[in-house]
C-alpha positions in Angstrom: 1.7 -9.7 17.8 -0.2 -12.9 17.8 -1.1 -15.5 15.5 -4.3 -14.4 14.1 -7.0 -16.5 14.4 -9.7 -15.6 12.0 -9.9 -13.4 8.3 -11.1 -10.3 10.6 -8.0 -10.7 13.3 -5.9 -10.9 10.2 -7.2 -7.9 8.5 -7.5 -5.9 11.7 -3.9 -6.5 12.5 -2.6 -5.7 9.2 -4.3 -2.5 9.2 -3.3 -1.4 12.7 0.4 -2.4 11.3 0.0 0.0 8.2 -1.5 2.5 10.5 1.1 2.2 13.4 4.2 1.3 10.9 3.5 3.7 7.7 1.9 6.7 8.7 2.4 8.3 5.2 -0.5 5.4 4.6 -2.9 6.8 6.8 -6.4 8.1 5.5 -4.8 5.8 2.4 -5.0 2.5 3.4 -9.1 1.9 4.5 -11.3 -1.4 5.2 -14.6 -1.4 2.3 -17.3 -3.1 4.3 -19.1 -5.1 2.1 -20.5 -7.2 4.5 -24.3 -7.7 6.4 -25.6 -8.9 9.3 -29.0 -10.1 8.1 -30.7 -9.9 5.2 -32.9 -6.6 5.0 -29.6 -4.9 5.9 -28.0 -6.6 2.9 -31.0 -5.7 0.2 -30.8 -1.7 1.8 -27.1 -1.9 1.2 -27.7 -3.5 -2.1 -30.1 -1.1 -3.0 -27.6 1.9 -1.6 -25.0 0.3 -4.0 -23.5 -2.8 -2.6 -21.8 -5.1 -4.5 -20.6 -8.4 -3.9 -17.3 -9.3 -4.3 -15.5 -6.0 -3.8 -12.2 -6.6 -1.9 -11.5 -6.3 1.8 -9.3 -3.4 2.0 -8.4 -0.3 -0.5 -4.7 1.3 -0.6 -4.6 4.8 -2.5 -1.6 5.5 -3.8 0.1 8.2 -6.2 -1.0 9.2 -9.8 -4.5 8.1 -9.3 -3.4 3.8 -8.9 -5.2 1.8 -6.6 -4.1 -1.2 -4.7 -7.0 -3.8 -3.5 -6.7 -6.6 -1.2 -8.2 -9.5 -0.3 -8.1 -10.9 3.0 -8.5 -14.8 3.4 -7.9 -17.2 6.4 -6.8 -20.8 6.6 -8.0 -22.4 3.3 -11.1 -20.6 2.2 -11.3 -19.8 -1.5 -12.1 -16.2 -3.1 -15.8 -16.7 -4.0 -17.4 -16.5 -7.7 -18.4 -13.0 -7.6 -14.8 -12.0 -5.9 -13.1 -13.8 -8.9 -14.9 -12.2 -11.1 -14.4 -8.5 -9.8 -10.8 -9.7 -9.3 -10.4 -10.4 -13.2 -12.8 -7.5 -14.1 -11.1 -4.5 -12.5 -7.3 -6.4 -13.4 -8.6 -5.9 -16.9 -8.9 -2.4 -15.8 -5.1 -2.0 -14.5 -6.0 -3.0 -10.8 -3.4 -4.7 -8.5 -5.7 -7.0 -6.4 -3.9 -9.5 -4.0 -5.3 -12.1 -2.1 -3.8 -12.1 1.7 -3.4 -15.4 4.2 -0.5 -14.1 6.6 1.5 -10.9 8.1 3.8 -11.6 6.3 2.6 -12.1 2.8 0.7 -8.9 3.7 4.1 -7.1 4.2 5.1 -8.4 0.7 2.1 -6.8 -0.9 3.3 -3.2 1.2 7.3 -3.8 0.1 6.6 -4.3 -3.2 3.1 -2.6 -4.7 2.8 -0.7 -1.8 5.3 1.9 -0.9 7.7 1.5 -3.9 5.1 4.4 -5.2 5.6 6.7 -2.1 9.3 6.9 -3.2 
């Protein structure tokens, strides 16, 4: 596997790593695609119930907990809106995680991942 290049590369290749290495993960593990290509796409996805900030990726796991993640590359920063879903739905019990590299990823599926599946 490559060095990813980008936030998508990354994302793309820990999903297909889930996918590929987990299959008890699959159909629970998904991308949330919050994003837009222009802006009258972003106001009808607004308007359909888009909100900024959500996390990249969503794991469902046992006893109705959910797992968020946050996929980041190089040295960008979470955004205002994503830290303040972040703290909003930790107040609520969330697990969110913020994601650079494979292997941090791998951390986040050893340890608050498949420990439930167990």
């Amino acid at each position: 596997m490559s060095e990813p290049k980008s936030e998508l590369q990354l994302q793309s290749q820990a999903w297909t790593h889930a996918w590929n290495t987990y299959p008890l993960l699959r159909k629970r593990i998904f991308q949330v695609y919050n994003n837009t290509d222009n802006l009258v796409q972003a106001m009808q996805k607004k308007a359909a119930g888009l909100v900024a900030g959500v996390p990249d990726m969503c794991c469902l796991l046992p006893d109705q907990k959910i797992v968020w993640i946050e996929f980041k590359f190089g040295i960008n920063k979470l955004s205002s809106k994503q830290v303040e879903i972040h703290d909003n739905w930790k107040a609520l019990g969330h697990q969110i995680f913020t994601v650079r590299t494979m292997t941090e990823f791998q951390t986040v599926l050893d340890y608050a991942i498949l420990p439930n599946y167990k």
